[in-house]
Each structure stands twice: as C-alpha cells, then as structure tokens.
C-alpha positions in Angstrom: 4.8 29.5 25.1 1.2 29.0 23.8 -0.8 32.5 23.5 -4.2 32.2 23.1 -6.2 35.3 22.9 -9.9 35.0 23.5 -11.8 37.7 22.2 -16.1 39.0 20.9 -17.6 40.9 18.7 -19.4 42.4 21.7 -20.1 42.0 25.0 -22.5 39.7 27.0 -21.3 36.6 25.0 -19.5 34.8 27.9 -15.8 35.4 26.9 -14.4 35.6 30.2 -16.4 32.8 31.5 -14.5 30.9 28.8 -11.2 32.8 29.4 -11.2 31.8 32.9 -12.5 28.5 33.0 -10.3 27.4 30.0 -7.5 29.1 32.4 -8.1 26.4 34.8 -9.1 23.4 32.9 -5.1 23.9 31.5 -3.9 24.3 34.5 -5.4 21.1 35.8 -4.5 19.4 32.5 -0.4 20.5 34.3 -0.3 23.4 32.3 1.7 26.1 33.3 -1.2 28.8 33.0 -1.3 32.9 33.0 -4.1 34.6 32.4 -3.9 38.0 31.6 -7.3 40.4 31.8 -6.7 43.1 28.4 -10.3 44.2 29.4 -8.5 47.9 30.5 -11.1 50.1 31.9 -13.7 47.3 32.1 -11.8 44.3 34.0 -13.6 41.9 35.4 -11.9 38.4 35.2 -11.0 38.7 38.8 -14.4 38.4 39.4 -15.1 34.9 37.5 -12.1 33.6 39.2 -13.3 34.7 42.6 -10.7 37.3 43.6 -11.4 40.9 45.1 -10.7 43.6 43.2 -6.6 44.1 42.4 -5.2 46.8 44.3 -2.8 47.1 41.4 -2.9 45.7 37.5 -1.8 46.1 33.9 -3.6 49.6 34.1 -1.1 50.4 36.8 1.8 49.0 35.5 1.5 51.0 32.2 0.4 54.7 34.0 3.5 54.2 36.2 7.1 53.0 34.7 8.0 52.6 38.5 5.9 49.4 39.1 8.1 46.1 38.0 5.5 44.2 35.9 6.0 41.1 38.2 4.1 43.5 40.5 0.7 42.6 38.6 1.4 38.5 38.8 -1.0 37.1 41.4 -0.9 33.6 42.5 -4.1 31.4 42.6 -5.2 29.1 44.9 -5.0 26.7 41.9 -1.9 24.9 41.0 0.0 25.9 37.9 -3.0 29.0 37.6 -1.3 32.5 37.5 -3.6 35.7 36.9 -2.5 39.1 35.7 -5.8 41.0 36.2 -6.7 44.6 34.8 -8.3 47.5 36.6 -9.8 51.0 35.8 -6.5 53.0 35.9 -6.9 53.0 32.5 -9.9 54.9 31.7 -10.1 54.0 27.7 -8.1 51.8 25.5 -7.9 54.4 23.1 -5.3 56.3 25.5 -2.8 54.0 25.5 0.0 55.0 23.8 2.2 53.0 20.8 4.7 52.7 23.2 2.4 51.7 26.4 1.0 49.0 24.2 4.7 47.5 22.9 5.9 47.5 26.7 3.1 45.7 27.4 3.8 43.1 24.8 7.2 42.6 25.7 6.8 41.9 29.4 3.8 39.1 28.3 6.2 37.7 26.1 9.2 38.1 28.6 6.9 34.9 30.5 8.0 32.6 28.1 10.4 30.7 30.5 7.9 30.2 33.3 5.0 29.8 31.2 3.3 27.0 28.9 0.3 28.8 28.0 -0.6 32.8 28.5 -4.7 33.7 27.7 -5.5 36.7 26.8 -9.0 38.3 27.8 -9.3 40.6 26.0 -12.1 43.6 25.7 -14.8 43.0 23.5 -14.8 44.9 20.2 -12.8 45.7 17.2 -10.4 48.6 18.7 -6.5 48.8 17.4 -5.4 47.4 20.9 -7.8 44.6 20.8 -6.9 43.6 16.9 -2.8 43.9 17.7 -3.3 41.6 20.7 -5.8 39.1 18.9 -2.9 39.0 16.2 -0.4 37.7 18.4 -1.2 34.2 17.8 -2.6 32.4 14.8 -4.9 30.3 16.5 -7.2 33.0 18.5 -10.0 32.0 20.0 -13.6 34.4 19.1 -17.0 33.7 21.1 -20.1 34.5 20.0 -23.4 33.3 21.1 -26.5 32.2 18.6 -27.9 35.9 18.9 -27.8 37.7 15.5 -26.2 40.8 17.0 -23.4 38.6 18.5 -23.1 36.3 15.3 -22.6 39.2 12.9 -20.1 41.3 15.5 -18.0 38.2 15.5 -17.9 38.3 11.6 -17.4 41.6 11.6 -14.7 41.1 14.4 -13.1 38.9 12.2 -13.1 40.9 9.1 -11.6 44.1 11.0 -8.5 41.5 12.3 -7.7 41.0 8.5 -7.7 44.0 7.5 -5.5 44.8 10.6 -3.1 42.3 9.7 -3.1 44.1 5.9 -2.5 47.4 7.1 0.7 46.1 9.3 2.4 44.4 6.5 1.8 46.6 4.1 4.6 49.8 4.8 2.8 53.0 4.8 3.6 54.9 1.0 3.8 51.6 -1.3 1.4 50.8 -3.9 -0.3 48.5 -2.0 -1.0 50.4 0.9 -2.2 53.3 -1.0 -4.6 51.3 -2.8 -5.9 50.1 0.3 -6.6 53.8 1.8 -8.2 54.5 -1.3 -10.4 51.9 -1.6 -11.5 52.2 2.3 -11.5 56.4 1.8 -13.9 56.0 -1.3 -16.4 54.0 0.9 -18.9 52.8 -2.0 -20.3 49.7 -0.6 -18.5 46.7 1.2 -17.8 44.7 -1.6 -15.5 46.8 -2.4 -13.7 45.4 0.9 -13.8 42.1 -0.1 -10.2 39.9 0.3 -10.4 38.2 -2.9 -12.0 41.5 -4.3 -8.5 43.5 -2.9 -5.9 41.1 -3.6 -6.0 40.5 -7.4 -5.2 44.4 -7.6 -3.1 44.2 -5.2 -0.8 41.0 -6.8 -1.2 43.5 -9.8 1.0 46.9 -8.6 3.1 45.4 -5.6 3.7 41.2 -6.0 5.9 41.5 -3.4 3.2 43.3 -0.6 0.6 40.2 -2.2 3.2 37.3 -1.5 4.2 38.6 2.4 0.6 39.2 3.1 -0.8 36.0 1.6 1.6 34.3 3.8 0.2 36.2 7.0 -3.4 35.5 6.5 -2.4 31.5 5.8 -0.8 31.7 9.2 -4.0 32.8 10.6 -6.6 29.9 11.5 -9.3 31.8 14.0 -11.2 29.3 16.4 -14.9 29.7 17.2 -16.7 29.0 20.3 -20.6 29.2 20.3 -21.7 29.9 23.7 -24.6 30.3 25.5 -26.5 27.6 23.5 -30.3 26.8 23.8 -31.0 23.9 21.4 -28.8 22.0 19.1 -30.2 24.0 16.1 -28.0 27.0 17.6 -25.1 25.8 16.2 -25.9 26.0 12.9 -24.7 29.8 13.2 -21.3 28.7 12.7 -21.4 27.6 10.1 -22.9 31.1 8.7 -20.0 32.7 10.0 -17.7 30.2 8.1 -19.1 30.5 4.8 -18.7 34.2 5.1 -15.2 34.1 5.9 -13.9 31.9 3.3 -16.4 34.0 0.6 -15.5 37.2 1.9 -12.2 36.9 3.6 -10.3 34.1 2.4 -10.2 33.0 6.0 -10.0 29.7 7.3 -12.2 29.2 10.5 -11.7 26.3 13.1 -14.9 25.0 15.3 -13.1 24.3 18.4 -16.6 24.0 20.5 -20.3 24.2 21.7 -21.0 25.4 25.3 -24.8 25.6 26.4 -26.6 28.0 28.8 -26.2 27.3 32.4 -27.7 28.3 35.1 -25.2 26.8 37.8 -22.9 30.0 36.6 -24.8 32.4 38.2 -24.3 30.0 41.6 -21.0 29.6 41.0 -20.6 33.2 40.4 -22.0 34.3 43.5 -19.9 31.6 45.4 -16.8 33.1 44.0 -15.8 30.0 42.3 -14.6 29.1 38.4 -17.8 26.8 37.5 -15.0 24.2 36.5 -14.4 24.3 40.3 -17.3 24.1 41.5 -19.2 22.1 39.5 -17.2 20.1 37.3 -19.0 17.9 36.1 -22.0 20.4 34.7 -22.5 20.4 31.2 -20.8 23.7 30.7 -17.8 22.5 32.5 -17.5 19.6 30.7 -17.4 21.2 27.3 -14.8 23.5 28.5 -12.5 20.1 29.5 -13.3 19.4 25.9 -12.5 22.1 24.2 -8.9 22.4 26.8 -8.4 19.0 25.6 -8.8 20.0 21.4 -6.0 22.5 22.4 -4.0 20.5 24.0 -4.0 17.8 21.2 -3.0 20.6 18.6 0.7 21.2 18.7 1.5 25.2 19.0 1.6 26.9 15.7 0.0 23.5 13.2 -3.1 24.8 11.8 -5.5 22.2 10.4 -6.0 21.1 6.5 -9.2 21.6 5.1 -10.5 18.1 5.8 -9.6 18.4 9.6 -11.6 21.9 9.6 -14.7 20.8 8.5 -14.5 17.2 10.6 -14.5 20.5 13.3 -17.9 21.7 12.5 -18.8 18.0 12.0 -17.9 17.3 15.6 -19.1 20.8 17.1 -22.6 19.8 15.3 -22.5 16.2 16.9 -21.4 17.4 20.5 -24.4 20.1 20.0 -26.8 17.2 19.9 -25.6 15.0 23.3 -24.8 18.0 25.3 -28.3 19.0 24.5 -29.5 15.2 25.7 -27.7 15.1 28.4 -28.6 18.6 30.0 -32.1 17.4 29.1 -31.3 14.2 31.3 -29.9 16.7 34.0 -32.9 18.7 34.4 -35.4 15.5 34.6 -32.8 14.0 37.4 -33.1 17.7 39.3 -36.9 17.0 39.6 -36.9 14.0 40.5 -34.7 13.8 43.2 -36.5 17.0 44.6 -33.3 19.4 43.9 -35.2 21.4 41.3 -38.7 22.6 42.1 -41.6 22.8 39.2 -41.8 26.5 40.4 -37.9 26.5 39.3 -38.8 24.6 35.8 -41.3 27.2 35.4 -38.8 29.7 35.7 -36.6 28.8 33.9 -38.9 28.5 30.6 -40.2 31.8 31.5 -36.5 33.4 31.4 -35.8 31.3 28.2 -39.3 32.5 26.5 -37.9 36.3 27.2 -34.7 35.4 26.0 -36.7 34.5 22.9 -38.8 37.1 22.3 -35.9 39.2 22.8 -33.9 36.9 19.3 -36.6 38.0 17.7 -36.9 41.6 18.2 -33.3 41.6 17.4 -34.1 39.4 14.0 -37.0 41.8 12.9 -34.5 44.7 13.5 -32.1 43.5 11.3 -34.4 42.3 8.3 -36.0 45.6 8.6 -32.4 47.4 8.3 -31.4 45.2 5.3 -35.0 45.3 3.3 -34.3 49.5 3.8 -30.6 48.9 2.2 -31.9 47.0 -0.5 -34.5 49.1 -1.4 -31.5 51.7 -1.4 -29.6 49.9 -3.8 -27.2 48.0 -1.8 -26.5 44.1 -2.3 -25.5 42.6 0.3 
C-alpha cells in the first residue's frame, strides 16, 4: 500500500482540493483509493467531495474504543474511491494522546490488504501529529501557493519534518540527542539549526546516531505542488524553496506539479462535486490527471537521482508555460461563444488585482520584518 500524505505550511493553499481530487483521479486511473481526512477539529474533505457532514469519523473512533474503525469507512459514489472523513469530536490535535495517535496508525495501516493507495489530508501546520503522519511515507506531498506567507510556511513545514525525524531516531539521553536539545534550548540564531551545520558535530560524539539518521533523511524525497497559480512566473517559487532545502537541510525536493487558479472550483464546489468530476477537462483538472499520472509512473518507495529531480523542475517550469496558454485560450473561447460575459472578464481582473495588492502587502511586510532583523544583527 502507497501512503501519500498531503500536507501545507498553512491554510488557504488548496490542500484538500488536491487531496480529494488526486483521490479520484487514482481511483479512475483503477486505483484502489482511501482517503483519510487528519484535519481533526477542522475537517472538511467531506465537503470537496460532496458529502454531508459524517455522523461519525476518526474523531469518533479515537474518543470512543467502542466504535470498530471500519465504522468510519464510507463508500463513494465513485468506483474504487473510499473516504474516511474527520469531524469536530476532536476539539484540538494537541489532545490526542501517544496512544490515540499509534491506534490510529495501526488501523490505517491494517488497510493494506484492501487498499492500493491511502491519502492522507492532513491539517495544515507543523504540530507533532501532523509531522508523525507526514513521516509515514517518503514521498509526501506539500502544497503551497506563490504567496510569500505560504512559500516560506512550506519551508518552514519542511524544516520542522526533519528535525522531527532527528528527534525520533535519536533515543532520548545519547550524545546526540543532547546536543540537539542544547543547541535548540540555547536559541542564538537559526543557523545554528542548520543540517549540515548539526551533523558534522553530531558524526563527531555519536557515529552511530549520524549513520541511522543519514539514512532516514536519504529515504525522505518531499514532493511539491504549487497551487493556485496566476502567471507562469509563479512557479519560479519552487525553486526558492529547493535551494533552501538542499543549503539548509540537506533535503532533496521533487516538483511533482503546477496547478493554476480556477474559478470553475467555486461551481463545482457549490454543486457538490470533485472539479475532476465535474469538469474534467478544466485546466485544474487536467493537471491533477498529470500529476496522478507522475505517481503512478514512480514505483512505491524509488526516489529519483539528482538528474531526474531537476528534469522535475524543468518540466513543472514548462507545463507552467502551456497551462498558462491554454487557460488563456479558455477564457478567449468563453467570450466568444457568449458563456463568459465582459462584465465576468471584468470581474475577474478585479478579484485578481485584489489578490495582488494583497502579495504585496504581504511582500512589504516581510522585507520590513527582515530589514528590522538585520539592523538587529541577524543574517539571514
């Protein structure tokens, strides 16, 4: 069995829109699909996939050790598409205990028999609960969008799963893990966070800790989705996020895919309907088949040499660029056949203009943030 955990820096990015439409682009592809909503306390999955809200859900099944966990499998209307959905039983991930959260791993993992592929939705964030799930799988998938806040909260996303995966190799009470509380309790300045900053000392009191852990982080190839595109140029903020993984986090990323703004998602939102399902051949709905299809042409658990990563960004770059012609090509057919008004053109560049204005608000925050660090002595 495949697990795929899809997971964001924050929220607003579009990660259950992927989570469910991947869901059934597999499913189509004869996957035998689960999707599973880890948003406790904010689950909403059902809602992209057009359900009503779940009379009962993982929240249930881990607050009550009456309820069989088969309880909280619904089947869709879509062959080969199973859904485990959340709900607000649980009222914060923090509650859930150690053992809640290993229960709840073994009955995902007890699918294995009936299932090709699970997907994990998970909440966005960097809790323990989201990192541990996110960590189940070597090729997890994180979306971000081209806004700076979502762009550095997937780095940042990122960097917090590493440092995860360092504290649960390394047993509490050994060299290295007591460097590694040190370093984190002494708090002067993120470099001192660095990977390659952390593990020449740590190759230096406890080989043993370096050589399991190395191993680990080679076993972890992260994939990136940018979402919620504008213009081709907005993919260039993978590549940012790249660069900063391999400088800062010896961490190899994977491009697995562009997906631009759509408008049809609110329709198909408010029809109840997986946009794959109801429009299928939109532009968003054609780069989730593409992206289902990278996956499928992957086998479980081979991660990509160097040369096949960055053909990924060279491809993401390239499908940037006709995804953006043809939605271009979309729009001009919309107006002429009489489908799309010039009062709906209008409206659209006016919501795109706020969307905008509002980049760059969020831009002129962040330079003023780091010109005040600087001036305070940090580098970043």
């Amino acid at each position: 069995m495949r697990i795929i955990p899809v997971a964001s820096g924050k929220g607003g990015v579009g990660k259950s829109l992927v989570s469910a439409n991947l869901g059934v682009a597999l499913a189509q592809a004869g996957q035998r699909v689960v999707l599973a909503d880890l948003d406790l306390g904010a689950s909403n999955l059902h809602l992209v996939l057009g359900h009503q809200s779940p009379k009962a859900g993982l929240g249930t099944f881990l607050n009550d050790t009456k309820i069989d966990f088969s309880e909280a499998l619904i089947e869709t209307d879509l062959p080969n598409l199973r859904f485990i959905p959340g709900d607000t039983e649980v009222p914060g991930m923090a509650n859930i205990k150690v053992s809640q959260r290993r229960s709840l791993v073994k009955q995902l993992l007890s699918l294995k028999g009936s299932t090709d592929i699970l997907i994990l939705d998970l909440g966005a964030g960097t809790h323990q609960f989201i990192l541990d799930f996110f960590l189940l799988s070597g090729q997890g998938i994180i979306v971000t969008s081209p806004a700076v806040t979502a762009v550095l909260n997937a780095y940042v996303f990122l960097k917090n799963a590493v440092f995860r995966l360092m504290y649960t190799v390394f047993v509490k009470g050994t060299p290295a893990f007591n460097y590694v509380e040190r370093v984190r309790k002494e708090g002067s300045g993120p470099r001192r966070l660095y990977i390659p900053k952390v593990l020449p000392e740590i190759k230096n009191i406890d080989p043993q800790a370096y050589e399991k852990f190395t191993l680990r982080l080679r076993q972890l190839h992260p994939r990136l989705i940018t979402n919620m595109m504008d213009n081709p140029k907005d993919a260039d903020v993978a590549i940012k996020i790249r660069r900063s993984c391999e400088e800062y986090l010896n961490l190899k990323l994977e491009h697995l895919g562009v997906i631009y703004r759509d408008s049809m998602q609110d329709t198909s939102l408010a029809a109840r309907l997986p946009i794959t399902l109801y429009k299928p051949q939109s532009i968003l709905s054609q780069a989730i088949y593409r992206i289902a299809d990278k996956i499928l042409e992957t086998p479980p658990d081979e991660f990509l040499d160097d040369k096949a990563l960055e053909v990924s960004f060279q491809e993401a770059g390239i499908e940037a660029a006709q995804d953006f012609e043809s939605k271009m090509e979309y729009v001009e057919d919309l107006l002429h056949s009489g489908a799309f008004s010039t009062g709906d053109l209008i409206e659209t560049i006016k919501t795109q203009q706020l969307e905008i204005n509002k980049l760059k608000k969020e831009n002129n925050f962040f330079k003023m943030k780091l010109s005040k660090a600087m001036q305070q002595g940090f580098k970043p």
